[in-house]
N, CA, C and O atoms as a GROMACS GRO file, in nm:
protein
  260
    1UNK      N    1   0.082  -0.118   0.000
    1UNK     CA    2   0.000   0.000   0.000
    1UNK      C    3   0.088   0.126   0.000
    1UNK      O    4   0.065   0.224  -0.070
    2UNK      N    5   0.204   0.110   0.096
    2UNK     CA    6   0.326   0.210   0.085
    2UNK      C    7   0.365   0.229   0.006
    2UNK      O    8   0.386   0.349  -0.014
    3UNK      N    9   0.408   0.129  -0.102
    3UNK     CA   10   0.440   0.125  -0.254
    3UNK      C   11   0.379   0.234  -0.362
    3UNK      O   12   0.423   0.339  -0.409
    4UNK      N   13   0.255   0.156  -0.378
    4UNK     CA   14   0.146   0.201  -0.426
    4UNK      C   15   0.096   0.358  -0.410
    4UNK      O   16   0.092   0.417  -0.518
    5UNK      N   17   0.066   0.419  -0.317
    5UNK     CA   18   0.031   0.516  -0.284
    5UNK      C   19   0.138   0.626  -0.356
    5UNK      O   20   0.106   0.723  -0.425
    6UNK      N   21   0.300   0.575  -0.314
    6UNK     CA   22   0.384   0.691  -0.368
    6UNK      C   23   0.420   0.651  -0.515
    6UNK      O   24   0.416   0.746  -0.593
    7UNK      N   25   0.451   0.540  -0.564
    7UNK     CA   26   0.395   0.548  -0.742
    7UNK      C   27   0.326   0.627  -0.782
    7UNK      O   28   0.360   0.727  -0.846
    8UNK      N   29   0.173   0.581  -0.737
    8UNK     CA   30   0.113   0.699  -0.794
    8UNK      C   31   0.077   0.824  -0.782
    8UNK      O   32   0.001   0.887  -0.855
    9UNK      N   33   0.177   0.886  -0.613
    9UNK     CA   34   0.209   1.032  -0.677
    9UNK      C   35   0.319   1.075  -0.733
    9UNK      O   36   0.334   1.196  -0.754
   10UNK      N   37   0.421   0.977  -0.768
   10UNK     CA   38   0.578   1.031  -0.844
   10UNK      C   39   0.492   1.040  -0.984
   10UNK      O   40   0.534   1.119  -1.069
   11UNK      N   41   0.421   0.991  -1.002
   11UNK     CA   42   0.368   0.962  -1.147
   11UNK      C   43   0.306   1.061  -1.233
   11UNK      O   44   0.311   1.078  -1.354
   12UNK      N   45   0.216   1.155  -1.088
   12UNK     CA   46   0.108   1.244  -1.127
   12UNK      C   47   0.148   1.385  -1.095
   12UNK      O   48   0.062   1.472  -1.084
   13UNK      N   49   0.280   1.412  -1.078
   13UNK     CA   50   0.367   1.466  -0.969
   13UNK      C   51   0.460   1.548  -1.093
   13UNK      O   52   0.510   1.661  -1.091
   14UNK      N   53   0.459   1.466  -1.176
   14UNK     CA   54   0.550   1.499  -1.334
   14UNK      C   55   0.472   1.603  -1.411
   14UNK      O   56   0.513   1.677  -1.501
   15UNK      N   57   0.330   1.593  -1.350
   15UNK     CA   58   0.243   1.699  -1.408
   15UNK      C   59   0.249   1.873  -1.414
   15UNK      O   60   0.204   1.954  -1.495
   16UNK      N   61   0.315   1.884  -1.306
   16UNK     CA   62   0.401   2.050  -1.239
   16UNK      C   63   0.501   2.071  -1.352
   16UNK      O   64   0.588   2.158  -1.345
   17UNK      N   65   0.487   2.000  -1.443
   17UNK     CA   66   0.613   2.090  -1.517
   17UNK      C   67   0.555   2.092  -1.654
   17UNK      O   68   0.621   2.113  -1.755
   18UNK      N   69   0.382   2.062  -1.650
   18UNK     CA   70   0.332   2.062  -1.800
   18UNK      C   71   0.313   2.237  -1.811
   18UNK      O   72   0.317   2.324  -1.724
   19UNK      N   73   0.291   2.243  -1.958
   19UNK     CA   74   0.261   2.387  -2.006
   19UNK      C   75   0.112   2.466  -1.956
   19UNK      O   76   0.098   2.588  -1.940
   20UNK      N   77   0.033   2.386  -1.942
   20UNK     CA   78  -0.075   2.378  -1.922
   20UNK      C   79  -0.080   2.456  -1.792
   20UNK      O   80   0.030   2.457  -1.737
   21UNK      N   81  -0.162   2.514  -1.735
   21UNK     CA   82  -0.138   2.562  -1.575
   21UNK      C   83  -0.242   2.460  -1.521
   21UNK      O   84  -0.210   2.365  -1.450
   22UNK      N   85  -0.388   2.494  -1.568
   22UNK     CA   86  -0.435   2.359  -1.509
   22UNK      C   87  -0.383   2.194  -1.510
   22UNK      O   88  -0.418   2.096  -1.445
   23UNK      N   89  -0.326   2.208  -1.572
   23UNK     CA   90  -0.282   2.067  -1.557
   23UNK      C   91  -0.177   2.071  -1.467
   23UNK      O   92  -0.181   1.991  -1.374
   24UNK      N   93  -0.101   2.134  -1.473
   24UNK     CA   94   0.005   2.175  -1.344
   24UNK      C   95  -0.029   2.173  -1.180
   24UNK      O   96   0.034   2.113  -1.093
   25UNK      N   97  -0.148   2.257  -1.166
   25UNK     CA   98  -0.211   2.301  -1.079
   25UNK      C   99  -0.300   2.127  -1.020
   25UNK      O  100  -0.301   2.084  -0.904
   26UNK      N  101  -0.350   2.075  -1.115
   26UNK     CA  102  -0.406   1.951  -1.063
   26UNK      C  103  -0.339   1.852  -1.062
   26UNK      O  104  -0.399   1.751  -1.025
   27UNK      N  105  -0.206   1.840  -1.096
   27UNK     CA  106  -0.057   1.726  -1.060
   27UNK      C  107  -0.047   1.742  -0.962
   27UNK      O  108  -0.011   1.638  -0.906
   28UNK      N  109  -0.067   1.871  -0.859
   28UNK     CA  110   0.011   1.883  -0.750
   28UNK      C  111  -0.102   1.848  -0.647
   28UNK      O  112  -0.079   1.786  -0.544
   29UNK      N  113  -0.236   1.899  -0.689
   29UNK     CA  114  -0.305   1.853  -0.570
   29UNK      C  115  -0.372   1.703  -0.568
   29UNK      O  116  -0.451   1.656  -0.486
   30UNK      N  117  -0.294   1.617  -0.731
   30UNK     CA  118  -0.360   1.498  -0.651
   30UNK      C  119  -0.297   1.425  -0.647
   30UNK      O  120  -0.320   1.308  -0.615
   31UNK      N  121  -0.169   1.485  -0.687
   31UNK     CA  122  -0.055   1.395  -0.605
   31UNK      C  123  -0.068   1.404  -0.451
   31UNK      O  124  -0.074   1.295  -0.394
   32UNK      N  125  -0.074   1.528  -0.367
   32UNK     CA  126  -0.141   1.520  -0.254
   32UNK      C  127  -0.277   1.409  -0.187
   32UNK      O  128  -0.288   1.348  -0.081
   33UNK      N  129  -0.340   1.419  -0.272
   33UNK     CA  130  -0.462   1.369  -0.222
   33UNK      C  131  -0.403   1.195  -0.242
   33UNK      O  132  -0.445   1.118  -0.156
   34UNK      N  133  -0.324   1.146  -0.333
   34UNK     CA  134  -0.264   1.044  -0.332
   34UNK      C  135  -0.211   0.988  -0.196
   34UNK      O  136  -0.225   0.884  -0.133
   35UNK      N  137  -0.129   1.129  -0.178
   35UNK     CA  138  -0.048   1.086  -0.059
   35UNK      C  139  -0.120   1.077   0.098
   35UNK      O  140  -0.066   1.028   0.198
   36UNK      N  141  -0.268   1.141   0.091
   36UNK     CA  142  -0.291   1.195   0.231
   36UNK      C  143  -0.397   1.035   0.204
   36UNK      O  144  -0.414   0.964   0.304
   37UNK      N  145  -0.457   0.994   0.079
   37UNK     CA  146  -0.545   0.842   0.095
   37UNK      C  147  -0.462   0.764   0.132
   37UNK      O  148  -0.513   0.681   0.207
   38UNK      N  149  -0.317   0.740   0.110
   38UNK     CA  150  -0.250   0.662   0.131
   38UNK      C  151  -0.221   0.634   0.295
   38UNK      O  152  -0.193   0.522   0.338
   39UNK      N  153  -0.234   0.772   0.394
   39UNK     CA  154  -0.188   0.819   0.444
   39UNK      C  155  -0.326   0.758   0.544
   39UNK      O  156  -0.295   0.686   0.639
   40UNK      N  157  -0.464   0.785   0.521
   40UNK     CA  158  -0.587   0.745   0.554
   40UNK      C  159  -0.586   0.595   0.604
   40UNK      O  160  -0.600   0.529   0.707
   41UNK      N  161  -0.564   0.584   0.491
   41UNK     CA  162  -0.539   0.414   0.456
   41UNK      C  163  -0.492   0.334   0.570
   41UNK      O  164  -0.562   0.258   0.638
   42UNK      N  165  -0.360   0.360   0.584
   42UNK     CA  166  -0.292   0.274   0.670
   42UNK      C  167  -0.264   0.349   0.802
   42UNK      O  168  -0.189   0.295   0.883
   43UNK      N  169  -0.328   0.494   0.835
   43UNK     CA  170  -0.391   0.528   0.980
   43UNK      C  171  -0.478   0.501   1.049
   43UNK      O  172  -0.479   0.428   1.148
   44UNK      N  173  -0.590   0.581   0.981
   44UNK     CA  174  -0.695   0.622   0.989
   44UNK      C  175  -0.805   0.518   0.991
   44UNK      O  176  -0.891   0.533   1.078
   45UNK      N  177  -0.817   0.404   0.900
   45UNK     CA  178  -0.922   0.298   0.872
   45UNK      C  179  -0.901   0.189   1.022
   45UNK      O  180  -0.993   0.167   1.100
   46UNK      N  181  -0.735   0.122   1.038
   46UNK     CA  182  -0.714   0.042   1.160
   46UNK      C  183  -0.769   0.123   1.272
   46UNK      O  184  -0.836   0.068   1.360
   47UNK      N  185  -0.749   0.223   1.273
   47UNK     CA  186  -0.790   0.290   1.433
   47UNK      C  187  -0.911   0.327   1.420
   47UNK      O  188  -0.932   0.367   1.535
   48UNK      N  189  -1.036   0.348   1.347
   48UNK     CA  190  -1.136   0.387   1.312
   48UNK      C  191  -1.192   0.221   1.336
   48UNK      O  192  -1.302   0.214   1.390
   49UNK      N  193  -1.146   0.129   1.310
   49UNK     CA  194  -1.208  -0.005   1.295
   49UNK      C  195  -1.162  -0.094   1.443
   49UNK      O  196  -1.207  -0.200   1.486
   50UNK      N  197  -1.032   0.017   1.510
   50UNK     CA  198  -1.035  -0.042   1.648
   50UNK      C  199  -1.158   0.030   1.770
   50UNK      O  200  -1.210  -0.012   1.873
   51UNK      N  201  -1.164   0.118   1.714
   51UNK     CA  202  -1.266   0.149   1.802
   51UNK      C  203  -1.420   0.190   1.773
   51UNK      O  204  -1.482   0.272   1.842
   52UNK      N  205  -1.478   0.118   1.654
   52UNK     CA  206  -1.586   0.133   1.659
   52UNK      C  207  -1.656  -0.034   1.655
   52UNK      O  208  -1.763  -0.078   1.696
   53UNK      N  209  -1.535  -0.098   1.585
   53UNK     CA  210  -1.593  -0.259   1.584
   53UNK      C  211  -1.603  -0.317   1.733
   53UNK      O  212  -1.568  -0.253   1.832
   54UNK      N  213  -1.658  -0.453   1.737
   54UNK     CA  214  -1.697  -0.500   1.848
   54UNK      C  215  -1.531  -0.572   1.970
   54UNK      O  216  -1.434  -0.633   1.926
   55UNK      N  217  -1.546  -0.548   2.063
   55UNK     CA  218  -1.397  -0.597   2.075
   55UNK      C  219  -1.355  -0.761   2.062
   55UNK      O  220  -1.236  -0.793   2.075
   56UNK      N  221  -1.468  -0.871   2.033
   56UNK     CA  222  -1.479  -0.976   2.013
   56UNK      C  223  -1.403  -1.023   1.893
   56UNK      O  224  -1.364  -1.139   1.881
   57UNK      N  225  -1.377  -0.896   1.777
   57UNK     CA  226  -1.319  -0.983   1.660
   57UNK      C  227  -1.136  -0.896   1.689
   57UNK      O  228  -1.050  -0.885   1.602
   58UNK      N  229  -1.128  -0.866   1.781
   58UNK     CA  230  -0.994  -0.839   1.856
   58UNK      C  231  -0.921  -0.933   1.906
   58UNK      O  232  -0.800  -0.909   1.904
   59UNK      N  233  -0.970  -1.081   1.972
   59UNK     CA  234  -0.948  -1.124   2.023
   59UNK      C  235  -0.811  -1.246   1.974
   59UNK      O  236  -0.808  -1.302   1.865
   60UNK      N  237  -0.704  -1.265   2.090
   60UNK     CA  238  -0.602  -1.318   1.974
   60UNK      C  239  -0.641  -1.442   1.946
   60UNK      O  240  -0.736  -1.506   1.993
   61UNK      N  241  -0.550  -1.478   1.856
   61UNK     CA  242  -0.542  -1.638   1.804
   61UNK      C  243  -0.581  -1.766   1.871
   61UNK      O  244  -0.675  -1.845   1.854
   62UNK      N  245  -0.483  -1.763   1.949
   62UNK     CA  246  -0.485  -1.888   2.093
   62UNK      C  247  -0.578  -1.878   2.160
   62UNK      O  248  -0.613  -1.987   2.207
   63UNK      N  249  -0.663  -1.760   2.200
   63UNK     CA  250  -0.767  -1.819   2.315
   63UNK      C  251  -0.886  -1.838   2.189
   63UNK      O  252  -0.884  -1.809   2.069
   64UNK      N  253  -0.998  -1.904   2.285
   64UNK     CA  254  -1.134  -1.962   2.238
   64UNK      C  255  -1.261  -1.836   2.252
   64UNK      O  256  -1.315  -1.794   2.354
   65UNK      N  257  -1.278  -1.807   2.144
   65UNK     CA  258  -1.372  -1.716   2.113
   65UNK      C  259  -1.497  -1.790   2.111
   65UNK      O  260  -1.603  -1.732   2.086
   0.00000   0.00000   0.00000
């Protein structure tokens, strides 16, 4: 997902140097938005899913659920 996320803003990131201004202007902010889903992703969703899910599917391996 670490991978992934910054691929595809080195990718969209190349866009800041088109002639275009809009196109310039929207390389940079979604290379951002790349980086801050990425960023969501592997924060935001685990801790959002530790504390709203039930604490039953928390439970480790070894004991008997």
């Amino acid at each position: 997902m670490l991978l992934t996320g910054f691929t595809l803003a080195a990718g969209v990131v190349t866009w800041v140097f088109a002639p275009i201004k809009f196109q310039a202007d929207m390389g940079l902010l979604l290379s951002f938005m790349f980086i801050w889903n990425m960023l969501g992703a592997m924060i935001l969703v685990p801790s959002l899913a530790y504390f709203l899910l039930p604490p039953s599917l928390f439970s480790r391996a070894g004991s008997s659920a």
